[in-house]
N, C-alpha and C positions, 0 to 999 in steps of 0.2 A: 716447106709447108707441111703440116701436121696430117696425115691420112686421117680419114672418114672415121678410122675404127679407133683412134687417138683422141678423136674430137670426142668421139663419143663416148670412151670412158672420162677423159677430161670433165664432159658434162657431168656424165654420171656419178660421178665424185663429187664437184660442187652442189648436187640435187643432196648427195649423202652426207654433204658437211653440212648443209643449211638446214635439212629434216633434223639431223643430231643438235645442231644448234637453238631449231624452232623446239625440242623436248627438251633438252636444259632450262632453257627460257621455262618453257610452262610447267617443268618438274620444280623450280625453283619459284615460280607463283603460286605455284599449290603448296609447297612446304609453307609459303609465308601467309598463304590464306590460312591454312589449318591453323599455325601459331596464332595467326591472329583471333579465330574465331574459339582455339582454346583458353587463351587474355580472355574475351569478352565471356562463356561463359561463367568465368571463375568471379571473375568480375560481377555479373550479375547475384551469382549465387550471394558474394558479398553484401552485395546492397542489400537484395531482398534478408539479410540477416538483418542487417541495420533498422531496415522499416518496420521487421517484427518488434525486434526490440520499440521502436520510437512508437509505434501503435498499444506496446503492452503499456509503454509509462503515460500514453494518450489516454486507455483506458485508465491506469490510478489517477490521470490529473483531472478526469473528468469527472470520477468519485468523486476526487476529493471537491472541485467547483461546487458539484452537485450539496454536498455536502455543508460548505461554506453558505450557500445561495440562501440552503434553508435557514441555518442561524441567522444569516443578513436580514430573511423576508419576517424571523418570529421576531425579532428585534424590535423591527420599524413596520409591522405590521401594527394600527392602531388598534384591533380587537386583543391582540395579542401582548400588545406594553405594557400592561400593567400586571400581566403574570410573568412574564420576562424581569422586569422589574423588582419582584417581589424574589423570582429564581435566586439573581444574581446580589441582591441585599438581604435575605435572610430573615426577613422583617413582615410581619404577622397583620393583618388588616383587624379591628375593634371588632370581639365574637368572637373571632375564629383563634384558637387553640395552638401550639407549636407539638409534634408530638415526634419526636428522637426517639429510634428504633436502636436497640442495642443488641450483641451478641451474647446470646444463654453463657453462664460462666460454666466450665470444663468441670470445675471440680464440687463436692458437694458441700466443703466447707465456706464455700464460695459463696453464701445465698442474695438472692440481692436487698435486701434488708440488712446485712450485716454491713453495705456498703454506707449506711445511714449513720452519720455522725450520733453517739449516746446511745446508739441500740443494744442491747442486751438481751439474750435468750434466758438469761435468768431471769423469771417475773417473782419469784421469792422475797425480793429485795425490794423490788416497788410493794407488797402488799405488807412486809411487817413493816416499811415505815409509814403508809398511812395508813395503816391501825393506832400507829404509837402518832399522831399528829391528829388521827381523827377527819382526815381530809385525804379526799384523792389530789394527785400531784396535777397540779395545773389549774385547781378550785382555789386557789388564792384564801384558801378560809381560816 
């Protein structure tokens, strides 16, 4: 039979292998907490990348709706049809005028008169011939 002082390091030994045992255990739960909770916030950081992104192209897709909605509404707006209509055919209402905006020419030989089929800067030529005819050009006389 084992003395008093046998048993009791006996004990004191399974107290010290169950304590070393019970901090394995919880050194080994905490290593796997950390891992886990540095996954989730890398992870998050992730997302919240993603939903920037998805909210910047929400922002262009909502221009551009925005943007659609109104061409949809001047369309098939009925105050609005018949300038829409006019926009998109090019075609003038009885009275009112067409007036084509053009770019100034660069150069100065360039004038826009010269772009006129039959113009001539010489006027020389239109007055000795109707002197010698006795009629100005377009007086059928």
């Amino acid at each position: 039979m084992p003395s008093s002082r046998e048993r009791y390091q006996t004990k004191r030994r399974l107290f010290q292998m169950e304590s070393y045992a019970a901090v394995a255990v919880n050194l080994t739960l905490a290593i796997a907490a950390s891992i886990g909770l540095v996954r989730l916030v890398v992870y998050n950081l992730e997302q919240q990348a993603k939903v920037d992104l998805l909210e910047a192209e929400v922002g262009k897709t909502r221009a551009r709706v925005d943007q659609v909605r109104e061409e949809f509404e001047q369309y098939f707006d009925p105050y609005q049809a018949t300038s829409a209509a006019r926009q998109q055919s090019h075609r003038i209402e009885p009275g009112q005028a067409r007036i084509i905006l053009t770019e100034p020419a660069d150069s100065p030989s360039d004038t826009p008169d010269s772009s006129v089929p039959g113009y001539t800067q010489d006027t020389s030529n239109i007055e000795a011939s109707s002197s010698q005819n006795g009629s100005l050009p377009g007086n059928g006389r």
